[in-house]
Jmol script that loads the backbone (N, CA, C; Angstrom):
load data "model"
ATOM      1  N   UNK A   1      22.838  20.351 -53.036  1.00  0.00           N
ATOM      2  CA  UNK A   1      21.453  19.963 -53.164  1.00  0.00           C
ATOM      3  C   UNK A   1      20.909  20.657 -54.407  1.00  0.00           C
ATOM      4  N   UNK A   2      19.703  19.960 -54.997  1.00  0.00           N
ATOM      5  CA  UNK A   2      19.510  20.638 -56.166  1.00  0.00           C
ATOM      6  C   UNK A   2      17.873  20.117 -56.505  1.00  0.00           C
ATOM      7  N   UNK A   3      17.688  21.095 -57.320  1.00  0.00           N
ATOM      8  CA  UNK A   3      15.673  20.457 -58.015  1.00  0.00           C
ATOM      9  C   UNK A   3      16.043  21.127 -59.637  1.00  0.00           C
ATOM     10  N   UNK A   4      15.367  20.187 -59.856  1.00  0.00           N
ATOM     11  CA  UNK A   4      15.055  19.894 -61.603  1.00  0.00           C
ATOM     12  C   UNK A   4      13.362  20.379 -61.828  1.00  0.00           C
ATOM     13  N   UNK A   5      12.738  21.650 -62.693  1.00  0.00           N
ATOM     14  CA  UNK A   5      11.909  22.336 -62.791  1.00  0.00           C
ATOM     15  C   UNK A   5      11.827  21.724 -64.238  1.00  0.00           C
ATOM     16  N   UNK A   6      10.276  22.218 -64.782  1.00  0.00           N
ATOM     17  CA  UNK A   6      10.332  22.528 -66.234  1.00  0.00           C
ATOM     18  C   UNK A   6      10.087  23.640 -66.552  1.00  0.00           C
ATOM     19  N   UNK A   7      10.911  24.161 -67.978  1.00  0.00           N
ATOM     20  CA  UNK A   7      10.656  25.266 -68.470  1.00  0.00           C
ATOM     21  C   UNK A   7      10.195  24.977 -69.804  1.00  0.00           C
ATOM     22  N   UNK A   8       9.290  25.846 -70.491  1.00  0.00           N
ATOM     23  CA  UNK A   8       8.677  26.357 -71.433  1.00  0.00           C
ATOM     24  C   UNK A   8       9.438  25.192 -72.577  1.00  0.00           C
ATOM     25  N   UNK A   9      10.552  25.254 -73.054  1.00  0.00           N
ATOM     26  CA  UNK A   9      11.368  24.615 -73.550  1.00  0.00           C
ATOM     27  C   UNK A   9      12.326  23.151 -73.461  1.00  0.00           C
ATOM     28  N   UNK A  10      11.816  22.697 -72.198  1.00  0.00           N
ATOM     29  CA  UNK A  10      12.964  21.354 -71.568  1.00  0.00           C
ATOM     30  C   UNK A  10      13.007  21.723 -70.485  1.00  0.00           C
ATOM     31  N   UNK A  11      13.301  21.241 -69.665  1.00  0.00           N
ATOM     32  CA  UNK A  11      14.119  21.387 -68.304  1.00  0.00           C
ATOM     33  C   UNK A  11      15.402  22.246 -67.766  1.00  0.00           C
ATOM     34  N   UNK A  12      15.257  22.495 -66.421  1.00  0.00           N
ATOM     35  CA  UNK A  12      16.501  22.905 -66.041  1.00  0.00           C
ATOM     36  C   UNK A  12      16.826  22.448 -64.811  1.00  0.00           C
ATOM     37  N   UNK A  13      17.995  23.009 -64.153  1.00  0.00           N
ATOM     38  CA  UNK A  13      18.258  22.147 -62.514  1.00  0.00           C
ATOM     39  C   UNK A  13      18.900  23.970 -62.084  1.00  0.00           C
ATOM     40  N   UNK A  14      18.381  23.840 -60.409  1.00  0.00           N
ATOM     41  CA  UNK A  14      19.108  24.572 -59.881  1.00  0.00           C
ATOM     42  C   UNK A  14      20.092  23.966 -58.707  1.00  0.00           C
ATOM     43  N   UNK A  15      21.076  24.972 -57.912  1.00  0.00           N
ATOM     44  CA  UNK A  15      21.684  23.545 -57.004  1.00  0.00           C
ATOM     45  C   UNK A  15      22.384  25.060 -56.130  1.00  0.00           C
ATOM     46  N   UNK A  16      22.229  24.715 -54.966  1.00  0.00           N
ATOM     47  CA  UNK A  16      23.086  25.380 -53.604  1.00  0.00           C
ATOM     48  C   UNK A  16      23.916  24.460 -52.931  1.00  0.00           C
ATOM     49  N   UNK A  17      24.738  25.295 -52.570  1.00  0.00           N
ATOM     50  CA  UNK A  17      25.741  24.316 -51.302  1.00  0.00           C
ATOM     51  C   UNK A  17      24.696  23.908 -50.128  1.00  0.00           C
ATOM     52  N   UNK A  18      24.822  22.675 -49.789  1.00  0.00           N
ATOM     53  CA  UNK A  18      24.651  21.933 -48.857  1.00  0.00           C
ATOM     54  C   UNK A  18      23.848  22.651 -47.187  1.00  0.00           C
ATOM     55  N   UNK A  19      25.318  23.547 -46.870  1.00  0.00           N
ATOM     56  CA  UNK A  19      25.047  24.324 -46.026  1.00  0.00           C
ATOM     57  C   UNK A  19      25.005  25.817 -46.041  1.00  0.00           C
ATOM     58  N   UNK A  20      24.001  26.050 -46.752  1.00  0.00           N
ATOM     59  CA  UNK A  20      23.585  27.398 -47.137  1.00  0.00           C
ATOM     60  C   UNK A  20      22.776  28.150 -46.693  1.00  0.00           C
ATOM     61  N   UNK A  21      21.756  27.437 -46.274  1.00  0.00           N
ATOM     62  CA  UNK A  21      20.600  27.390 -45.288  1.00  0.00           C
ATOM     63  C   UNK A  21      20.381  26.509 -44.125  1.00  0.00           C
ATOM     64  N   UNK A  22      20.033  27.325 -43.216  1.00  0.00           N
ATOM     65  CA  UNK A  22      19.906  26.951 -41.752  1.00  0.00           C
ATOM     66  C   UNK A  22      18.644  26.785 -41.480  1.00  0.00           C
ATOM     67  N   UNK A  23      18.484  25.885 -40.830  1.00  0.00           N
ATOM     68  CA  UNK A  23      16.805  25.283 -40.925  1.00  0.00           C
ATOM     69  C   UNK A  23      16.397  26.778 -39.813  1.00  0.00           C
ATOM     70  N   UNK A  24      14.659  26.935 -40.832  1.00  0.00           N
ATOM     71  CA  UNK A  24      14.175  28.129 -40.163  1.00  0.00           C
ATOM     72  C   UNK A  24      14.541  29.469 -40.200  1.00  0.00           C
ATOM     73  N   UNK A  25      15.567  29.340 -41.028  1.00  0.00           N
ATOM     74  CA  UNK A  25      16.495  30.666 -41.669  1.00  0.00           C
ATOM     75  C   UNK A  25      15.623  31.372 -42.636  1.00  0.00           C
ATOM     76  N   UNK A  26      15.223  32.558 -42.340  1.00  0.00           N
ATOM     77  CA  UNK A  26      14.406  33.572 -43.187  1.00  0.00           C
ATOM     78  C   UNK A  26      15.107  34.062 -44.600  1.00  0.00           C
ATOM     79  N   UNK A  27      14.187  33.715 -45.404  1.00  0.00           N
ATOM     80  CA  UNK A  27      15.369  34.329 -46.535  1.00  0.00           C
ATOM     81  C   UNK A  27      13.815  34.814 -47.636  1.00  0.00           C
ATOM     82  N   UNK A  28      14.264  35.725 -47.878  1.00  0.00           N
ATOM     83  CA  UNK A  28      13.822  37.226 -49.038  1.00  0.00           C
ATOM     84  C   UNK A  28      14.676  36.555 -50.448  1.00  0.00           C
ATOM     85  N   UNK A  29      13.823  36.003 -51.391  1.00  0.00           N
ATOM     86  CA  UNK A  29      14.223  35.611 -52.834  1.00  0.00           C
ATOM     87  C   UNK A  29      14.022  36.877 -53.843  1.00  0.00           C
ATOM     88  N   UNK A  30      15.347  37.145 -54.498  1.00  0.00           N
ATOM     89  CA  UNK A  30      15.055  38.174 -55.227  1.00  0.00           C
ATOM     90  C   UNK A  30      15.916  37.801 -56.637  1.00  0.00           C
ATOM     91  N   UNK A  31      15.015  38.364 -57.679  1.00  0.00           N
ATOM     92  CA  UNK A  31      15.354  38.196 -59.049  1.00  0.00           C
ATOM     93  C   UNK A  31      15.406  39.070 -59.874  1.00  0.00           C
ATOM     94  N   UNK A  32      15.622  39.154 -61.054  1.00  0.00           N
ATOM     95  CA  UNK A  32      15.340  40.619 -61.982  1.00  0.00           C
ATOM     96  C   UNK A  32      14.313  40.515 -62.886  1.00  0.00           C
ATOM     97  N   UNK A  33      13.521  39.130 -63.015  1.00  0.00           N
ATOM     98  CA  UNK A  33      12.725  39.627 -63.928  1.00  0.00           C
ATOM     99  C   UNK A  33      11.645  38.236 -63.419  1.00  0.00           C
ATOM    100  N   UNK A  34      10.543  38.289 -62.950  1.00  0.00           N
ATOM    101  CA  UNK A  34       9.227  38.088 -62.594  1.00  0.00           C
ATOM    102  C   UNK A  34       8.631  37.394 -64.212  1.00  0.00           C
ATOM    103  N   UNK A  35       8.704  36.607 -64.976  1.00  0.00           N
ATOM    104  CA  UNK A  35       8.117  36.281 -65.891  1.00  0.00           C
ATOM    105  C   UNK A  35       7.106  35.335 -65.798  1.00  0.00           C
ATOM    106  N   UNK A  36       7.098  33.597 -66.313  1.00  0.00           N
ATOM    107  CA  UNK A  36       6.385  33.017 -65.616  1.00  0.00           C
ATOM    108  C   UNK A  36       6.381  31.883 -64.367  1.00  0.00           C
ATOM    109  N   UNK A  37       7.173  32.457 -63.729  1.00  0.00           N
ATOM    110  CA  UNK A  37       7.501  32.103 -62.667  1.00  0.00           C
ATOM    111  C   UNK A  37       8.069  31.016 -62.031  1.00  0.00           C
ATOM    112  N   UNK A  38       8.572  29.990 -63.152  1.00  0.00           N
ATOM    113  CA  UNK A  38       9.021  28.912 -62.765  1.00  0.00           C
ATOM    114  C   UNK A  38      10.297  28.493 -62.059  1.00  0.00           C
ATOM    115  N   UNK A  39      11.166  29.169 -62.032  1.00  0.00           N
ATOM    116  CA  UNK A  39      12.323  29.626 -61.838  1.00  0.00           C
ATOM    117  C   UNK A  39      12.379  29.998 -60.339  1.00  0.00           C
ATOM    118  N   UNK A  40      11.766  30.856 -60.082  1.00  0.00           N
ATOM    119  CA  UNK A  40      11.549  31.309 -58.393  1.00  0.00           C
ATOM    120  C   UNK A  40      10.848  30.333 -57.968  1.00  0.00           C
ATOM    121  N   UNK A  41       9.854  29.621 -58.150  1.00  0.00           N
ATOM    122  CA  UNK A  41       8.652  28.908 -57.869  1.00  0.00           C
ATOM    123  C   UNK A  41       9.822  27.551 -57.423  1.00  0.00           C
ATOM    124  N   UNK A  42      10.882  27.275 -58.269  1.00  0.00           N
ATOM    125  CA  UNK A  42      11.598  26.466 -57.613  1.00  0.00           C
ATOM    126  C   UNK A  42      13.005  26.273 -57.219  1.00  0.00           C
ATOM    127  N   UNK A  43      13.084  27.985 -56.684  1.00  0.00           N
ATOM    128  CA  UNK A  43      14.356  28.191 -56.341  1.00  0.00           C
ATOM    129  C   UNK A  43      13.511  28.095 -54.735  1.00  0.00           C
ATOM    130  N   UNK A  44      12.092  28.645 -54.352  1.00  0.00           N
ATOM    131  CA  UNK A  44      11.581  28.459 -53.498  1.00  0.00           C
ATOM    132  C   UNK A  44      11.389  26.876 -53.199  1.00  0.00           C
ATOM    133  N   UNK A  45      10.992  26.035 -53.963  1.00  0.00           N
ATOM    134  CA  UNK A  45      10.910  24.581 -53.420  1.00  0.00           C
ATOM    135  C   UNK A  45      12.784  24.423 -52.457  1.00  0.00           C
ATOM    136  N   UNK A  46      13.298  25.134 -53.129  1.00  0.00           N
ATOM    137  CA  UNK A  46      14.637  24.470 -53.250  1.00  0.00           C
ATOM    138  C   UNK A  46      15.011  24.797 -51.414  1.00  0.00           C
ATOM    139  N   UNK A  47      14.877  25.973 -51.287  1.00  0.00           N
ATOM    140  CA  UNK A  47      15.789  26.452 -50.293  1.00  0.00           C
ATOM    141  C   UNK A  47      14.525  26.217 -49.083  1.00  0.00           C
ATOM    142  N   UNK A  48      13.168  25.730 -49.592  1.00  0.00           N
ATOM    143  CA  UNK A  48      12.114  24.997 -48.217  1.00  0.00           C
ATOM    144  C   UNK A  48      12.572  23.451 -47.910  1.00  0.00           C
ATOM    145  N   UNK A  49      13.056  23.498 -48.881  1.00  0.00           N
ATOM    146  CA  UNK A  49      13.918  21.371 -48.817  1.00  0.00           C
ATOM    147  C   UNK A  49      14.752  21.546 -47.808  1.00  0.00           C
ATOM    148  N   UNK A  50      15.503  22.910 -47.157  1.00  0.00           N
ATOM    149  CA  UNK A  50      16.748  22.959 -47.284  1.00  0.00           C
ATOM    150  C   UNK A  50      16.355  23.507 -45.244  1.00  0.00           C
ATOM    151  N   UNK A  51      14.861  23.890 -45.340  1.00  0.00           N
ATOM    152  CA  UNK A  51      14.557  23.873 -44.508  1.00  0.00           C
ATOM    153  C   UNK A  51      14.318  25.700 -44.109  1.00  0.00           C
ATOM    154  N   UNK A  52      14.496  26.432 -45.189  1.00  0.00           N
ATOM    155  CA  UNK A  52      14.498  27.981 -45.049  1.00  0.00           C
ATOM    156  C   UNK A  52      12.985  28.303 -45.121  1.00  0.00           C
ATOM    157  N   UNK A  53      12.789  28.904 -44.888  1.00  0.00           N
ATOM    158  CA  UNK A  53      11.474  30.035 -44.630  1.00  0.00           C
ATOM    159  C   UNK A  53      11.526  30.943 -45.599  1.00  0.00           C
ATOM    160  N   UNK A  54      10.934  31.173 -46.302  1.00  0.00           N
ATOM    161  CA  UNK A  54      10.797  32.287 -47.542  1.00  0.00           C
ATOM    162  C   UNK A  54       9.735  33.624 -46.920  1.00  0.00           C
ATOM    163  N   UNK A  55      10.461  34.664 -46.719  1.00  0.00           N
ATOM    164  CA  UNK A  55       9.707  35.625 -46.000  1.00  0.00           C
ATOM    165  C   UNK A  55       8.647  36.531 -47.626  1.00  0.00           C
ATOM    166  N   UNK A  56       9.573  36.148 -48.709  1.00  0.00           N
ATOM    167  CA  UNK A  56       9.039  36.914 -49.821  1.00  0.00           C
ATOM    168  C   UNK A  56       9.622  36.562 -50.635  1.00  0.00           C
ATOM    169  N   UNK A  57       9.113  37.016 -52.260  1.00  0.00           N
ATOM    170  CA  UNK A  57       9.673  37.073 -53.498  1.00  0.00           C
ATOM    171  C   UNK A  57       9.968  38.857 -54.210  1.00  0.00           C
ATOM    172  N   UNK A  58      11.184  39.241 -54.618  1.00  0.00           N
ATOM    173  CA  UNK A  58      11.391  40.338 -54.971  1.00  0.00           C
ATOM    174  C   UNK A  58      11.517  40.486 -56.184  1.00  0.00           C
ATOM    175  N   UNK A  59      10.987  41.176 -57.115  1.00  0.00           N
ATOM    176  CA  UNK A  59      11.603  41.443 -58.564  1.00  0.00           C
ATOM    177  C   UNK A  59      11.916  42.760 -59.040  1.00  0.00           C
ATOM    178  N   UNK A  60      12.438  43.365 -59.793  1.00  0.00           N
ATOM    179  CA  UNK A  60      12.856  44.393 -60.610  1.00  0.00           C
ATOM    180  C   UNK A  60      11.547  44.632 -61.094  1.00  0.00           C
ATOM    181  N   UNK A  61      11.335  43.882 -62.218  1.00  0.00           N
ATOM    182  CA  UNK A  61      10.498  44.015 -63.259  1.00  0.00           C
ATOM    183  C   UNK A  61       9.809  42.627 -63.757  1.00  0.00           C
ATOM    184  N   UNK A  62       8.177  43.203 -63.486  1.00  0.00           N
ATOM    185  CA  UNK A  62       7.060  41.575 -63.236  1.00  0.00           C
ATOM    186  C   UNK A  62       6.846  42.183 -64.881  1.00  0.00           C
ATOM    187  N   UNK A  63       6.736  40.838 -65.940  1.00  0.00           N
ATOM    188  CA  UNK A  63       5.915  40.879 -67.234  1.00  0.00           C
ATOM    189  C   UNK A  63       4.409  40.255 -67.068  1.00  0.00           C
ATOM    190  N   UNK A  64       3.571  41.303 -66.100  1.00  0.00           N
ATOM    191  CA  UNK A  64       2.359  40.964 -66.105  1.00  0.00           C
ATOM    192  C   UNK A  64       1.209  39.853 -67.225  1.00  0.00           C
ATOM    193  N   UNK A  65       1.689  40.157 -68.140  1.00  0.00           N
ATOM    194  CA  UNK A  65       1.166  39.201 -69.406  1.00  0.00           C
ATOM    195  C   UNK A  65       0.755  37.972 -69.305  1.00  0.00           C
ATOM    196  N   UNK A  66       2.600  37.463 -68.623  1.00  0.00           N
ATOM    197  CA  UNK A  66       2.792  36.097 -68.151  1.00  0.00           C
ATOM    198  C   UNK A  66       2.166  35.467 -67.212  1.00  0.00           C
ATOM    199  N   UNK A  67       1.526  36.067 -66.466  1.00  0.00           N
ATOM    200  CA  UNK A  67       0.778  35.379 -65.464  1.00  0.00           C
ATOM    201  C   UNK A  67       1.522  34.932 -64.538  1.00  0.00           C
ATOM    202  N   UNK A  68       2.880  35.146 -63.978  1.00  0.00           N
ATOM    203  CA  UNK A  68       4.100  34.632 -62.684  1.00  0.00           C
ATOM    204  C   UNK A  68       3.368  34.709 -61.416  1.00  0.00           C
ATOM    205  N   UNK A  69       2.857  35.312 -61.425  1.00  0.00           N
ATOM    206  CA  UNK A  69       2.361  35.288 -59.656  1.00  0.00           C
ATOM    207  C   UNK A  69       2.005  34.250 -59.494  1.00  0.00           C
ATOM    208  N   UNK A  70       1.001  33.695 -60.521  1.00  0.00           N
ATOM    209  CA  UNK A  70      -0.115  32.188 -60.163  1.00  0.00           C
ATOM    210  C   UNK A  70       0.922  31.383 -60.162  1.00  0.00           C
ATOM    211  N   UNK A  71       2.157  31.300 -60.637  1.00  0.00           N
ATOM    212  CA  UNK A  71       3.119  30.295 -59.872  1.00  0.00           C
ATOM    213  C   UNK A  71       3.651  30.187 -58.416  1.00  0.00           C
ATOM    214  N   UNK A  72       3.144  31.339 -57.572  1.00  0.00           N
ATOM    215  CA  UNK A  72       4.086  31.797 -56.318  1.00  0.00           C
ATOM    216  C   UNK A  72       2.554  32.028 -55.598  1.00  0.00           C
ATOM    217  N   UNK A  73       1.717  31.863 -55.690  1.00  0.00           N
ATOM    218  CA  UNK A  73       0.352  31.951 -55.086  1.00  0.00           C
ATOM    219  C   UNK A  73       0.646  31.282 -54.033  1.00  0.00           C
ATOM    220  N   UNK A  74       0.530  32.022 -52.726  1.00  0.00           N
ATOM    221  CA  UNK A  74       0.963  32.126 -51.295  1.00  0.00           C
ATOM    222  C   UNK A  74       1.660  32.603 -50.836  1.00  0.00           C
ATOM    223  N   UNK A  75       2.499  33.335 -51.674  1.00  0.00           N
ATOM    224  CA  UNK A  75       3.850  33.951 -51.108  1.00  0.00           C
ATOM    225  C   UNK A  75       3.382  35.746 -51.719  1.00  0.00           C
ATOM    226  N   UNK A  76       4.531  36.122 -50.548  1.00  0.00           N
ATOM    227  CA  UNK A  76       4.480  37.633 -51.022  1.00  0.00           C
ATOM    228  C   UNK A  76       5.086  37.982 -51.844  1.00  0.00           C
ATOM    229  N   UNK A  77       4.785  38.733 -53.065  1.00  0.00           N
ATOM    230  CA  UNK A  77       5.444  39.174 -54.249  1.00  0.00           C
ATOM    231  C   UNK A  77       5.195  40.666 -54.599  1.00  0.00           C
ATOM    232  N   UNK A  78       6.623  40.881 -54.827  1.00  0.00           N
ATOM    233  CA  UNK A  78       6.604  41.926 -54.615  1.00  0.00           C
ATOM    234  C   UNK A  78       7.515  42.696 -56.060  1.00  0.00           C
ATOM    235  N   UNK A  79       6.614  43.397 -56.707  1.00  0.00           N
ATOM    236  CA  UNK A  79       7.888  44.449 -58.049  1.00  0.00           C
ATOM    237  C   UNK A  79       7.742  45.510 -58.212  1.00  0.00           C
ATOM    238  N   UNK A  80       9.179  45.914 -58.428  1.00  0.00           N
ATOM    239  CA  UNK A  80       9.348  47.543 -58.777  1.00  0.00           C
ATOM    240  C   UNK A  80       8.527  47.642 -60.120  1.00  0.00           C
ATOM    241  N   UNK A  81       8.477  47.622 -60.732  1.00  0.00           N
ATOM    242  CA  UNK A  81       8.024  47.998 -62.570  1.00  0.00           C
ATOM    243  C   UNK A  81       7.169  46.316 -63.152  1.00  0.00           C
ATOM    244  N   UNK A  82       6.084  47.139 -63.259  1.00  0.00           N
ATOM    245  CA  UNK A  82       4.966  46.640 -64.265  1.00  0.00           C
ATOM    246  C   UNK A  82       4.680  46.681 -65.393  1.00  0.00           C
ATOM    247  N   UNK A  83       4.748  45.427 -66.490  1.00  0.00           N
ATOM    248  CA  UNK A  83       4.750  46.086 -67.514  1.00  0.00           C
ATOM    249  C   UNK A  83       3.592  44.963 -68.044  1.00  0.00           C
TER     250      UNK A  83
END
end "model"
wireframe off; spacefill off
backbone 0.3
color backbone group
């Protein structure tokens, strides 16, 4: 299964196995870098298609600048280092 996002530059696609997620299956998304958020924003569409529950978003390091949260507005987000 897979979703096609836009980025800054063109497009991209992400894609999981099939049975990866179990409907109602809690899952904690974590990344290393919090920028502007498009990327999580639809790695989250991806794995709610799939029927998972997103308990949160995790990052290393948010580039506040970018404004990423307002992509994930509803969800919990959460980063080690602010910059």
């Amino acid at each position: 299964k897979g979703v096609t996002y836009q980025l800054e530059y063109g497009t991209d696609t992400l894609e999981i196995h099939e049975d990866a997620i179990k409907s109602n299956q809690k899952v904690l998304m974590v990344d290393d870098v919090l920028a502007t958020g498009g990327t999580m924003a639809a790695c989250c569409r991806l794995v709610e298609s799939m029927g998972g529950v997103i308990v949160g978003c995790a990052f290393l390091v948010e580039l506040t600048f970018l404004k990423g949260r307002k992509s994930l507005e509803g969800r919990e987000v959460f980063s080690l280092i602010q910059y």
